[in-house]
Structure formats: structure tokens, C-alpha cells
C-alpha positions in Angstrom: -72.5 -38.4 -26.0 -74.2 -38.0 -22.7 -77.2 -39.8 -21.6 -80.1 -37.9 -21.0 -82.3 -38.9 -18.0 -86.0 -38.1 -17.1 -86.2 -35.1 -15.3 -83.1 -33.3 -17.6 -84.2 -29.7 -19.1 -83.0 -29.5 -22.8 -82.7 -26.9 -25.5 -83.3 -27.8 -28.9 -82.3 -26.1 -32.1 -83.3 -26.8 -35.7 -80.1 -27.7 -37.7 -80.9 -26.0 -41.5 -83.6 -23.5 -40.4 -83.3 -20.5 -38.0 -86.0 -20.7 -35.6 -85.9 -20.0 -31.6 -84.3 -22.3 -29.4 -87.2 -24.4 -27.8 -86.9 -25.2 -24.1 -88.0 -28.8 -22.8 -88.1 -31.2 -19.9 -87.2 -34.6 -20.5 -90.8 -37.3 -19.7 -89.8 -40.4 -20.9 -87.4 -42.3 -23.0 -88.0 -45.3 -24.4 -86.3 -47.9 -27.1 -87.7 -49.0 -30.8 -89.2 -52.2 -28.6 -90.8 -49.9 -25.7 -92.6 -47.4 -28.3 -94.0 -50.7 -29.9 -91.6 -50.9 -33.3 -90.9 -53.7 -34.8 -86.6 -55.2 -34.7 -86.3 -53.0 -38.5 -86.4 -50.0 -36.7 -83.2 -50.5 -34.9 -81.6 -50.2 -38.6 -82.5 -46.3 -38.2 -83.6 -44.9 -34.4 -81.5 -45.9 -31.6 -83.8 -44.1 -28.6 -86.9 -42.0 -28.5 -87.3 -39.1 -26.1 -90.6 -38.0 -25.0 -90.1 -34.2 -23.8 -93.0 -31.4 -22.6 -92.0 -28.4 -24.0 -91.8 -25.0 -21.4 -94.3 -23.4 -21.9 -96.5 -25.1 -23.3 -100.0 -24.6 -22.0 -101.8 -27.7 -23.6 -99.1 -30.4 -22.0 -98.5 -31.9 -25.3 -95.6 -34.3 -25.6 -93.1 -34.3 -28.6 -91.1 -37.1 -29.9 -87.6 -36.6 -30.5 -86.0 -39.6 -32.0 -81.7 -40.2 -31.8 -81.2 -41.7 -35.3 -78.1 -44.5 -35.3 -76.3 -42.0 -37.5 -75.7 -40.3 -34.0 -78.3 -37.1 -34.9 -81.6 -36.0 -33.1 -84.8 -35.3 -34.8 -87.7 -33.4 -34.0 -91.1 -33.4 -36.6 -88.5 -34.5 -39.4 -86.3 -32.3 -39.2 -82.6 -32.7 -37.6 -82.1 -30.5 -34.4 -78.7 -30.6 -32.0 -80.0 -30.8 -28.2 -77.9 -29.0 -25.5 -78.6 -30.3 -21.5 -79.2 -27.3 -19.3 -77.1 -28.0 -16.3 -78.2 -26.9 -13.0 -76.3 -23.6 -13.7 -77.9 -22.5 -16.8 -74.9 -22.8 -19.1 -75.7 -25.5 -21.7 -74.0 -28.1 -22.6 -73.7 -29.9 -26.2 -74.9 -33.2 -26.4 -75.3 -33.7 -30.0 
């Protein structure tokens, strides 16, 4: 899997329902200890990403949790996240 640094523009796409592909900028990304959780936590998330979304006019920040099972999540709901690389041809990450 490739790491995702601050700074990295993603796409995101839900896994089981067919919605457009949302377009985000990496903030932050922080561990279960970081975003205040207590040592259970790292039985299910392994990294939380903090990502602004483009577009978006309020500057609202979503969570997008990597789950140990090795899948991303986004309000719930499983999403695979592709890095946009400086070229504009994404690449898979999960």
C-alpha cells in the first residue's frame, strides 16, 4: 500500500453504491492515540485521514479511517482511494 502524505490529492469512490468520484486533499493524518482513542481502537482503525474535499465551499474536514482489515472508510461506508499523481493519472492505493 502506499503511504499517503499531507499535501497528496486523492480520489475516493464508494465501494457498494455508485456515486461520483469525490476529489480531496490530504490535511492531516493522525493514529488511534493522536485523534484521542483509547489502545481498543487499534483492534479495528490503523490511521485516520483528515482530507478537505475540492470544492468544497464551507472548508469542512472529513474523516477517512484505514480499518486493519486493510480498507478505507468514509461516513460508514467502505470507499477505495486512488493518489492523483502529479500527472493526473491515478493511482490505486486501496
Amino acid at each position: 500500500m502506499e503511504d499517503l502524505l499531507v499535501g497528496d490529492r486523492i480520489s475516493l469512490t464508494f465501494d457498494d453504491i455508485s456515486r461520483d468520484e469525490i476529489t480531496a486533499t490530504v490535511c492531516r493524518t493522525l493514529s488511534d492515540t493522536e485523534e484521542g482513542l483509547g489502545p481498543e481502537s487499534e483492534d479495528y482503525i490503523c490511521l485516520w485521514l483528515e482530507i478537505s474535499r475540492e470544492g468544497e465551499t464551507r472548508g469542512a474536514i472529513d474523516n477517512v479511517l484505514l480499518m486493519t482489515n486493510g480498507r478505507y472508510s468514509l461516513d460508514g461506508q467502505f470507499v477505495t482511494i486512488r493518489k492523483i499523481c502529479a500527472n493526473n493519472a491515478p493511482s490505486a492505493v486501496a
